[in-house]
MMTF fields as JSON, N, C-alpha, C and O atoms, coordinates in Angstrom:
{
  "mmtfVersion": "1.0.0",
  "mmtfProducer": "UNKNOWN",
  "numBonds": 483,
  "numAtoms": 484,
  "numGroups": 121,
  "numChains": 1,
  "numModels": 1,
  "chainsPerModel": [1],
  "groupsPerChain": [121],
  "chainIdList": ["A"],
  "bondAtomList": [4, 2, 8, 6, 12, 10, 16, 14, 20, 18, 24, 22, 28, 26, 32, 30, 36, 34, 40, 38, 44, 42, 48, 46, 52, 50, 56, 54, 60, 58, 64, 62, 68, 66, 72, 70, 76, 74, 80, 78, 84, 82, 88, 86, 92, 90, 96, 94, 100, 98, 104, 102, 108, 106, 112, 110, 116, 114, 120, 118, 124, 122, 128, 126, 132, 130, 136, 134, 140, 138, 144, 142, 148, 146, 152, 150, 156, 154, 160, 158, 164, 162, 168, 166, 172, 170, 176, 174, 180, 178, 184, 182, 188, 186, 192, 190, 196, 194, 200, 198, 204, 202, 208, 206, 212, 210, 216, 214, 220, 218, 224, 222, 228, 226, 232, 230, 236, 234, 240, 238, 244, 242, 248, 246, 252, 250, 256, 254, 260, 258, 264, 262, 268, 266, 272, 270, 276, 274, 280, 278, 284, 282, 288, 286, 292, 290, 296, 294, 300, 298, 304, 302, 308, 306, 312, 310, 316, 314, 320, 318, 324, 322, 328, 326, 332, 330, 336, 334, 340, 338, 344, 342, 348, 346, 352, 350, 356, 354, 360, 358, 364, 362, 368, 366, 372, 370, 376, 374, 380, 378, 384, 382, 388, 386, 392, 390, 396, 394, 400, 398, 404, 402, 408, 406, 412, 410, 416, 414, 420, 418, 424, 422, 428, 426, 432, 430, 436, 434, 440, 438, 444, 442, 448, 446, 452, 450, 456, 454, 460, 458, 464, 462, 468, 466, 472, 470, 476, 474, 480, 478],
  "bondOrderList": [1, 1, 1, 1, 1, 1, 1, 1, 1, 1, 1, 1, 1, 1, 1, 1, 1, 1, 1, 1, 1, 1, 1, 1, 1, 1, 1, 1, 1, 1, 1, 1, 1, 1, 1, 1, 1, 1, 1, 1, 1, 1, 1, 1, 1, 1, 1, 1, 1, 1, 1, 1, 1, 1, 1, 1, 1, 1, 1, 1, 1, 1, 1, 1, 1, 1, 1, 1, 1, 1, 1, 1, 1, 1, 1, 1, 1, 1, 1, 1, 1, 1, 1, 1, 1, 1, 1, 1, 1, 1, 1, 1, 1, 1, 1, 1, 1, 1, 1, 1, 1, 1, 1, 1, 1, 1, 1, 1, 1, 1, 1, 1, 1, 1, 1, 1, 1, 1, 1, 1],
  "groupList": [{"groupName": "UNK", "atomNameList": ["N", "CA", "C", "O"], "elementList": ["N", "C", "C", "O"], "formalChargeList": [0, 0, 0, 0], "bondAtomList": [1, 0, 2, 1, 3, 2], "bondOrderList": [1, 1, 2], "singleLetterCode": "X", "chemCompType": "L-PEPTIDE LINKING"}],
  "groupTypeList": [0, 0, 0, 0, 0, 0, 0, 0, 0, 0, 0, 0, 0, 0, 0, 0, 0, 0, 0, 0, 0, 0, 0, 0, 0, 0, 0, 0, 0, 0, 0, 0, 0, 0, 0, 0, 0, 0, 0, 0, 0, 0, 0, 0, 0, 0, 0, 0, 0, 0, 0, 0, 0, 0, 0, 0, 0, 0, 0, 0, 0, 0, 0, 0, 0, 0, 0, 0, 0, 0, 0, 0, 0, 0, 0, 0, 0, 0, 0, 0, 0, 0, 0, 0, 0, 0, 0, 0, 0, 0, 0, 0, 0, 0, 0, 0, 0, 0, 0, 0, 0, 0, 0, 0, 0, 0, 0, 0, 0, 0, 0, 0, 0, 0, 0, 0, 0, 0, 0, 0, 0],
  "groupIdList": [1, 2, 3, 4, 5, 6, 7, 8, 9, 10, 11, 12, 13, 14, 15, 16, 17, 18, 19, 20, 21, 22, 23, 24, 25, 26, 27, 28, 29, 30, 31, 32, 33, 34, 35, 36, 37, 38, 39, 40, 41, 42, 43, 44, 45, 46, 47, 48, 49, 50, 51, 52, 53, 54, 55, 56, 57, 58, 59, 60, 61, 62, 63, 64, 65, 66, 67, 68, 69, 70, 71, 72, 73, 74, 75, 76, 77, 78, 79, 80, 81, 82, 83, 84, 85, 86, 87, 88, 89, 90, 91, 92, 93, 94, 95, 96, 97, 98, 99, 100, 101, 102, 103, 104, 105, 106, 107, 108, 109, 110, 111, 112, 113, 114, 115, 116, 117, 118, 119, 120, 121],
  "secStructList": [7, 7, 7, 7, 7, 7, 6, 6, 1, 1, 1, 7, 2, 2, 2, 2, 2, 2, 2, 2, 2, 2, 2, 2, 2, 2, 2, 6, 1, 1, 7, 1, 1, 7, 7, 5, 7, 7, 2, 2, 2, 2, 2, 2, 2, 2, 6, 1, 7, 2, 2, 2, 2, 2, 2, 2, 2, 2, 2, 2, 2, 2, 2, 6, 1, 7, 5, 7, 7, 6, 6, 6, 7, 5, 5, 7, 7, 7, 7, 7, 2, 2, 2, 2, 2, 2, 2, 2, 2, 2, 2, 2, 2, 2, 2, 2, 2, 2, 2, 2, 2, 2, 2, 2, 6, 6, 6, 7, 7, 2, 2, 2, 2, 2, 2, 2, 2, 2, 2, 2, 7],
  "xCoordList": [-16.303, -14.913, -14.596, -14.638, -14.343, -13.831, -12.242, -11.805, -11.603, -10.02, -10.008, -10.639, -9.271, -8.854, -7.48, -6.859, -6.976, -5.155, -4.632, -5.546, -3.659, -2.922, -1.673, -0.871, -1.571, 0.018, 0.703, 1.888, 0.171, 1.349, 1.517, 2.283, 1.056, 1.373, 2.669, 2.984, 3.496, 4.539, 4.328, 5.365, 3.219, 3.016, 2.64, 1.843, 3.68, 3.465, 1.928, 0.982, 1.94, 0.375, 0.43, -0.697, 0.767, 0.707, -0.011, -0.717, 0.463, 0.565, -1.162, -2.041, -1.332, -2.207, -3.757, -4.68, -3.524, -4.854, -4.342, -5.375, -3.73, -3.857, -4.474, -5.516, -3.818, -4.752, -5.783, -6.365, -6.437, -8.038, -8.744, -9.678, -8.069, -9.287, -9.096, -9.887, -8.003, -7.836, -9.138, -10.184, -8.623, -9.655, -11.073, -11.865, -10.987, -12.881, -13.11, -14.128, -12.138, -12.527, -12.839, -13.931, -11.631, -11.66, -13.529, -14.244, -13.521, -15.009, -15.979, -17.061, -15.888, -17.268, -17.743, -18.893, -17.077, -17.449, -17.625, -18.675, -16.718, -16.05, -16.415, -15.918, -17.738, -17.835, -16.857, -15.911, -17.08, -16.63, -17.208, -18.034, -16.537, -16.94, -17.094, -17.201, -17.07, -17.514, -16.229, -15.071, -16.597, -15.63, -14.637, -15.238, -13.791, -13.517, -12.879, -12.318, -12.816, -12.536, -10.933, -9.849, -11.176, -9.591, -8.709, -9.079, -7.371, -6.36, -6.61, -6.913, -6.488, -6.402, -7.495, -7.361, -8.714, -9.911, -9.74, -10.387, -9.089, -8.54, -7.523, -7.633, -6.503, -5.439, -5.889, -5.531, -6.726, -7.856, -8.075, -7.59, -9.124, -10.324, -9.528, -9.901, -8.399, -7.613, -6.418, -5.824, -6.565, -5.307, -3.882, -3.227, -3.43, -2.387, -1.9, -2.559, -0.425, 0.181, -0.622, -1.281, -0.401, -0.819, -0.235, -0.581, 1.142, 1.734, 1.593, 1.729, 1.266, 0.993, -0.017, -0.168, -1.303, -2.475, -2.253, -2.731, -0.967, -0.514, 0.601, 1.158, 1.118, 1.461, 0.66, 0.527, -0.155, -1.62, -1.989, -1.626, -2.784, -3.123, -2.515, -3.028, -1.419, -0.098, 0.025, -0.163, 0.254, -0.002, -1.494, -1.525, -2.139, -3.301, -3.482, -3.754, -3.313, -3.576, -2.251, -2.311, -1.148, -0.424, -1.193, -1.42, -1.554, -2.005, -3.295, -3.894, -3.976, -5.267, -6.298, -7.315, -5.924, -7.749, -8.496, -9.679, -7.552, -7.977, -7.649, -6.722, -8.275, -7.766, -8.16, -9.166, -7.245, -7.42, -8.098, -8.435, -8.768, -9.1, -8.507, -8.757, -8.105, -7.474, -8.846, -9.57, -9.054, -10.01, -11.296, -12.145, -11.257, -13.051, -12.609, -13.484, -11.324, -11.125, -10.869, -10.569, -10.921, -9.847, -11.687, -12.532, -11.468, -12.511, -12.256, -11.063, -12.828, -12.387, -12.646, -13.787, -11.572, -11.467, -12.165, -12.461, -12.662, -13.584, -13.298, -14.315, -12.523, -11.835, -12.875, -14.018, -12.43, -13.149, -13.345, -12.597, -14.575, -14.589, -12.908, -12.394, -12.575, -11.431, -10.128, -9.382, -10.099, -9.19, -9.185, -8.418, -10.476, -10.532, -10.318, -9.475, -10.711, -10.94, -8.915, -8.242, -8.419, -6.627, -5.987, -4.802, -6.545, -5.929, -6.036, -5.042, -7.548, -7.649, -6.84, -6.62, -6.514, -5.958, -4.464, -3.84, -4.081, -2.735, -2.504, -1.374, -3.406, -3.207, -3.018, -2.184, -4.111, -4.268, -3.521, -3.611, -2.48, -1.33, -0.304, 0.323, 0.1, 0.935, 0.77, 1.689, -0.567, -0.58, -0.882, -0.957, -1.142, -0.638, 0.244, 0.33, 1.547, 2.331, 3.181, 3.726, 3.033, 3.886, 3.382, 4.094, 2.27, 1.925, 2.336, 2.911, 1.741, 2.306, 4.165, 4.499, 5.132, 6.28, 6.398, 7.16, 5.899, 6.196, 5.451, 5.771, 4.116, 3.879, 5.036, 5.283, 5.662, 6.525, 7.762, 8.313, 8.085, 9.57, 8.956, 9.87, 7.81, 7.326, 7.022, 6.106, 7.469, 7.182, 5.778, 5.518, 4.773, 3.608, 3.591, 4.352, 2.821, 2.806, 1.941, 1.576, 1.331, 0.484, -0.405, -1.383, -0.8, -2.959, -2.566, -3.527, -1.873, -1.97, -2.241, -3.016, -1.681, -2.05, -3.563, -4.421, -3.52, -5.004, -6.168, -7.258, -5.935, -7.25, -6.883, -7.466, -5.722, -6.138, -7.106, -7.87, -6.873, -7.409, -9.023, -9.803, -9.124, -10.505, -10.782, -12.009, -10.357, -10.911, -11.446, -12.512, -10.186, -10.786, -11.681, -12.799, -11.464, -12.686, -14.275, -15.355],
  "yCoordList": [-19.201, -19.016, -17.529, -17.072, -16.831, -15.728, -15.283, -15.157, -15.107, -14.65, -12.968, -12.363, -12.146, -10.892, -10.949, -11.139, -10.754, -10.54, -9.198, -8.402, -8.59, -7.483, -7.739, -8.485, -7.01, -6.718, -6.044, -5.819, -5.583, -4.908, -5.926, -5.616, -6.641, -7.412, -8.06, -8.41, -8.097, -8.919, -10.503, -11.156, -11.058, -12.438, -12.685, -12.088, -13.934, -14.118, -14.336, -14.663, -14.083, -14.02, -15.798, -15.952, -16.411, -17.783, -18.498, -19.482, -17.675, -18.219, -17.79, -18.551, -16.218, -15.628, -16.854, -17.211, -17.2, -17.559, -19.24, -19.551, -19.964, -21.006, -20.99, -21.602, -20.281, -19.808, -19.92, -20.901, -18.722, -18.22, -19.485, -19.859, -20.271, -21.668, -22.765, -23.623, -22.539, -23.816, -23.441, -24.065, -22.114, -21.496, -22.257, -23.013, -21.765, -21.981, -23.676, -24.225, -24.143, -25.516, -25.922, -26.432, -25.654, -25.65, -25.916, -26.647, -24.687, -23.775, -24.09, -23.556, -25.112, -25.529, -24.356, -24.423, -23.513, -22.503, -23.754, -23.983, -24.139, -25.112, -26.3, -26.738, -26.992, -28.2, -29.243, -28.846, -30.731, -31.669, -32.306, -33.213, -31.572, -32.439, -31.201, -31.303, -29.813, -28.636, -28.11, -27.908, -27.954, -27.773, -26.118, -25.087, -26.124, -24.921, -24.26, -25.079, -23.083, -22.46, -23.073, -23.385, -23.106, -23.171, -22.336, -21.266, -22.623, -21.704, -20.39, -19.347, -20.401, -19.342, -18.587, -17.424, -19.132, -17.667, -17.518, -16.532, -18.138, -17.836, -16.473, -15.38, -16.882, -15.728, -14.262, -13.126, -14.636, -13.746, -12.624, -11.497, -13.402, -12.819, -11.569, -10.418, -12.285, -12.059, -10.515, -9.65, -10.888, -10.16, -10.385, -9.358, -11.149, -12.107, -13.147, -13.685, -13.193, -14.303, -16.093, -16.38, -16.847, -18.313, -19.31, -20.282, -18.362, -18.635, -19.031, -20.012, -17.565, -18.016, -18.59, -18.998, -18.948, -19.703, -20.714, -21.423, -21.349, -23.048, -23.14, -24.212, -22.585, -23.049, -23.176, -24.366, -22.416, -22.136, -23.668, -24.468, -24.049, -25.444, -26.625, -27.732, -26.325, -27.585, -27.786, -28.938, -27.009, -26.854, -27.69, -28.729, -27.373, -27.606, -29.507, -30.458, -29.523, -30.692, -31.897, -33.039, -30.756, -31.775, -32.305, -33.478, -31.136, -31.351, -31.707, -31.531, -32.414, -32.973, -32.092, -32.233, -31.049, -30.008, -29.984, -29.674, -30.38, -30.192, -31.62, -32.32, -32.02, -32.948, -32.691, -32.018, -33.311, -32.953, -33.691, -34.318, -34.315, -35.215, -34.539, -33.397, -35.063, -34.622, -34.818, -35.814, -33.4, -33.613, -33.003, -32.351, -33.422, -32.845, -31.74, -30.873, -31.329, -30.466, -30.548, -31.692, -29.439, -29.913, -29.295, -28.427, -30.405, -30.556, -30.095, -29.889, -29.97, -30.165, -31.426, -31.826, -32.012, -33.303, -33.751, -32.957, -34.837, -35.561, -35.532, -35.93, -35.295, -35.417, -35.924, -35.468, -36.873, -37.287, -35.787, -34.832, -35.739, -35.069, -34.723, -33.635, -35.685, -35.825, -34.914, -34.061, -35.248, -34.633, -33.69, -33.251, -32.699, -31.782, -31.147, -30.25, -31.319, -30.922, -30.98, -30.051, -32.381, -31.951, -31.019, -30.753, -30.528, -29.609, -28.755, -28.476, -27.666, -27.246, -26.823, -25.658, -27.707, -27.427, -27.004, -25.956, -28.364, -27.962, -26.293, -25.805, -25.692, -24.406, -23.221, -22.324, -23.622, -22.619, -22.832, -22.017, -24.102, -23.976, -23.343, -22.499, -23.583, -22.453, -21.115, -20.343, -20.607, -19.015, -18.68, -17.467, -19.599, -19.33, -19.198, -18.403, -20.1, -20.184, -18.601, -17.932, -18.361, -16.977, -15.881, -14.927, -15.998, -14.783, -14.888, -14.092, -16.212, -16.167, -15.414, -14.592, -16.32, -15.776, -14.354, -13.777, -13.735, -12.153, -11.473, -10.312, -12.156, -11.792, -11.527, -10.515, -12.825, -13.092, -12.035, -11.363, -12.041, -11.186, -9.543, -8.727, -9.044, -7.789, -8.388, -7.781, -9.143, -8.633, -8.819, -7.881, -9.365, -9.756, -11.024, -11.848, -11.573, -12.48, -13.221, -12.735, -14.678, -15.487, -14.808, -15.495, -14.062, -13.976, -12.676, -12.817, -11.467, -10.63, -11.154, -10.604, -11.963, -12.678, -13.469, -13.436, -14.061, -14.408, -13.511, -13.633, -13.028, -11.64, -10.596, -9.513, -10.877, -9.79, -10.815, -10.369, -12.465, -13.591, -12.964, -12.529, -13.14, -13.018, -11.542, -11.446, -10.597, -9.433, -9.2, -8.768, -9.697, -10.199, -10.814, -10.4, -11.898, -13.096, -12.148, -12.733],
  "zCoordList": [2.943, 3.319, 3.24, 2.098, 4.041, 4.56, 4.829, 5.972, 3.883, 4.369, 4.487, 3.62, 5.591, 5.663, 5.794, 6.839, 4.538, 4.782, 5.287, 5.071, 5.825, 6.06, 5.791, 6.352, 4.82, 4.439, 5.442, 5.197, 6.737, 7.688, 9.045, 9.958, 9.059, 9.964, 10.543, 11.68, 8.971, 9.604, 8.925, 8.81, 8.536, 8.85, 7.101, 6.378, 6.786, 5.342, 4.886, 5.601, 3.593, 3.641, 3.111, 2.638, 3.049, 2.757, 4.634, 4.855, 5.412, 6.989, 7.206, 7.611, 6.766, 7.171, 6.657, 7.389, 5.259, 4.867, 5.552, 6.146, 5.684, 6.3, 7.711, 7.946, 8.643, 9.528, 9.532, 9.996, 8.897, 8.745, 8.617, 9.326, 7.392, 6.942, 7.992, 8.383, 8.295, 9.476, 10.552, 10.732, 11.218, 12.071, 11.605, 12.167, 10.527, 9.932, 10.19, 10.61, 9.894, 9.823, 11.256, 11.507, 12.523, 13.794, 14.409, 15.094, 13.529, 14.601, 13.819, 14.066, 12.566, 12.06, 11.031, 10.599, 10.711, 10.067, 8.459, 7.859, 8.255, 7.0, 7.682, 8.72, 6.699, 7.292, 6.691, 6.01, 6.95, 6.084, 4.841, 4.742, 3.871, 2.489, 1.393, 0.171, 2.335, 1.863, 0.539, 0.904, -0.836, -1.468, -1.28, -0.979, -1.409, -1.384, -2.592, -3.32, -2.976, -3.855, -5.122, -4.629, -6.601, -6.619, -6.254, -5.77, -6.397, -5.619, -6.545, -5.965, -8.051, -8.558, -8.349, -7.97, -8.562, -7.863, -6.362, -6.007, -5.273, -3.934, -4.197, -3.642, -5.215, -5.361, -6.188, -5.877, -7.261, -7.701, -6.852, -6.76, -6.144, -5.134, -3.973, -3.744, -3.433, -2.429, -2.959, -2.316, -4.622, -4.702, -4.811, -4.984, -4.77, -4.261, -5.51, -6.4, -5.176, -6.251, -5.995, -4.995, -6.899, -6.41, -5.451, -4.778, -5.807, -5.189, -2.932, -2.201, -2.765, -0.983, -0.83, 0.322, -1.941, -1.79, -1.697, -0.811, -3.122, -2.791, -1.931, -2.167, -1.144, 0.329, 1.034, 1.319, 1.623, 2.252, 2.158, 3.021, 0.977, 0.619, 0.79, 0.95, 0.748, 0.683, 2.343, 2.733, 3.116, 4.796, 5.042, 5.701, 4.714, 5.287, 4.714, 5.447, 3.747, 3.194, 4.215, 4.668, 4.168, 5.254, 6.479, 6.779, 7.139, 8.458, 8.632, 9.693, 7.232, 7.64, 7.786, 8.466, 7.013, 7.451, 5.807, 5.666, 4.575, 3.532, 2.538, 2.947, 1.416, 0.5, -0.615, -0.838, -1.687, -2.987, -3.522, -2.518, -4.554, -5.494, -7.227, -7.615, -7.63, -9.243, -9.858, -9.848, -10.495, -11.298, -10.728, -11.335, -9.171, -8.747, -7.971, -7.967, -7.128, -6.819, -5.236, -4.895, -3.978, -3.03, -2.075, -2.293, -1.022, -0.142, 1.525, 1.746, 2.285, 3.12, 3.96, 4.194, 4.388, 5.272, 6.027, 6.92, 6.117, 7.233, 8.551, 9.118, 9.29, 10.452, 11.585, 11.614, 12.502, 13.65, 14.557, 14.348, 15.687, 16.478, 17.414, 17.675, 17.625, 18.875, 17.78, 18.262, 16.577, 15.645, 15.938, 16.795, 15.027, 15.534, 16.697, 16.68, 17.412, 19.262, 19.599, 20.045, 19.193, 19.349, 18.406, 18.607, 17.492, 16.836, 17.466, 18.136, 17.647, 18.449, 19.697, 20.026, 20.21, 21.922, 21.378, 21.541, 20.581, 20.085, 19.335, 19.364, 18.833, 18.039, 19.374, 19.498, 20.24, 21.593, 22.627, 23.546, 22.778, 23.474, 22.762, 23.401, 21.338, 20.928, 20.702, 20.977, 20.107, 20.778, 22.024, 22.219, 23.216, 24.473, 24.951, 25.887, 24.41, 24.811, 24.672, 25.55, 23.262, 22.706, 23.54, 23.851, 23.873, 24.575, 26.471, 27.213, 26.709, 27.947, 28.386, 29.239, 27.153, 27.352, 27.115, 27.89, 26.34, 26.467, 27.315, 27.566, 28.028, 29.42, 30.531, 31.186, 30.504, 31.531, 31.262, 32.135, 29.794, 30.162, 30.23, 30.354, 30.18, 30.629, 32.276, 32.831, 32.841, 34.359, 34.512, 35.265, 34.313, 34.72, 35.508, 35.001, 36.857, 37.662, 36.972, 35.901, 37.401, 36.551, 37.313, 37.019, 38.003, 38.779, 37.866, 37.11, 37.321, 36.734, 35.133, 34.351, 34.938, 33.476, 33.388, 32.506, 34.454, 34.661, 34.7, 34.14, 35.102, 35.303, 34.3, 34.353, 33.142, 32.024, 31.007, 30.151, 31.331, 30.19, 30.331, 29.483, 31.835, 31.803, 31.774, 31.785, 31.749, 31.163, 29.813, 29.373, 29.23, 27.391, 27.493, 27.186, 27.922, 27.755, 27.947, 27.876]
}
């Protein structure tokens, strides 16, 4: 498990490391069953109160990417292929979406937005 926080971003750091592990989980980085760190050596490690780690955790455990067991410690979730794969789409239509709209109110056409996707790409 890999987190890089930035304090200048703008973006709570509770948001930032949910992200990251979600990401990981997404892309197989974080398999299923794989334990992950407690919160306090997460907040440790990171620097950081325990605080944005147990939101971080509390998010994730909502949305099915993480679970707890009392006592043995917090895992990551079994999730079906298709789970995964709709999270997924669902995560990349909403940072599509944010970006598409501030495409649009800078005046960019969709084949100009298209051909910057695939420039990145």
């Amino acid at each position: 498990m890999n987190i890089v926080l930035s304090h200048k971003s703008g973006k709570p750091i509770y948001s930032q490391i949910y992200e990251q592990i979600a990401a990981q989980i997404m892309s197989g980085e974080l398999c299923a069953g794989e334990k992950l760190p407690p919160i306090r050596t997460v907040a440790l490690n990171l620097r950081v109160s325990v605080i944005p780690v147990k939101q971080a955790w509390e998010q994730l455990e909502r949305e099915g990417f993480i679970s707890t067991a009392p006592g043995r410690g917090t895992f990551v979730s079994e999730m079906a292929h298709h789970e995964i794969s709709d999270k997924r789409t669902a995560t990349a239509k909403e940072l599509l979406s944010r970006a598409v709209t501030a495409c649009r109110e800078m005046g960019l056409s969709m084949d100009e937005l298209v051909e910057l996707v695939r420039e990145i790409w």
